[in-house]
N, C-alpha and C positions, 0 to 999 in steps of 0.2 A: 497370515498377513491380511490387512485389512485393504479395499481398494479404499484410493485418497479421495477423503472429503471437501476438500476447499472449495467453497463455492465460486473463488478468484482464481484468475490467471494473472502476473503469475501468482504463486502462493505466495502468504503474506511473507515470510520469510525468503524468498530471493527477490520481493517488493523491497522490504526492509535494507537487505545488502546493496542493490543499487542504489538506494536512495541513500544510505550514507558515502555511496563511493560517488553519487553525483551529485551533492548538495553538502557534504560535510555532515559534522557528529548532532550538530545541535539540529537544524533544519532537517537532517535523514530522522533523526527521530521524532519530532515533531508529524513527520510524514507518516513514517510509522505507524505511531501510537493513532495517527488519523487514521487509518488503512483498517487497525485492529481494532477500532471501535465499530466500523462497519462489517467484523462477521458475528452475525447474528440470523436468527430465523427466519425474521421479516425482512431483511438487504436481497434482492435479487441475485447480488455477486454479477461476475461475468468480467469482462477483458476490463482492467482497470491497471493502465503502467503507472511509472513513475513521471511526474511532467518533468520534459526539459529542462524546464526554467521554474523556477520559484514562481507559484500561484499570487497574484499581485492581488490588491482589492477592486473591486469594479466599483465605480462612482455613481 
């Protein structure tokens, strides 16, 4: 066995599960696919949850 990679907590995959059990199919994925675009070499990672609330736009 390998020890776990993920530079996130939590991993993107129990990211992914909450975020459709708190936001529904279309916005949990949305979130998602956001989440997994940031693991890469150059993202520092670290504590990143799901927000509570849908991310609004700032003006």
């Amino acid at each position: 066995m390998t020890p776990p990679t993920c530079r996130f907590h939590p991993t993107c995959s129990s990211y992914g599960l909450e975020a459709f059990q708190k936001h529904g199919a279309l916005k949990g994925f949305i979130l998602t696919i956001t989440r997994i675009s940031k693991c890469h070499p150059f993202h520092p990672g670290g504590f990143d949850p799901v927000p509570e609330k849908w991310p609004s736009k700032k003006n």
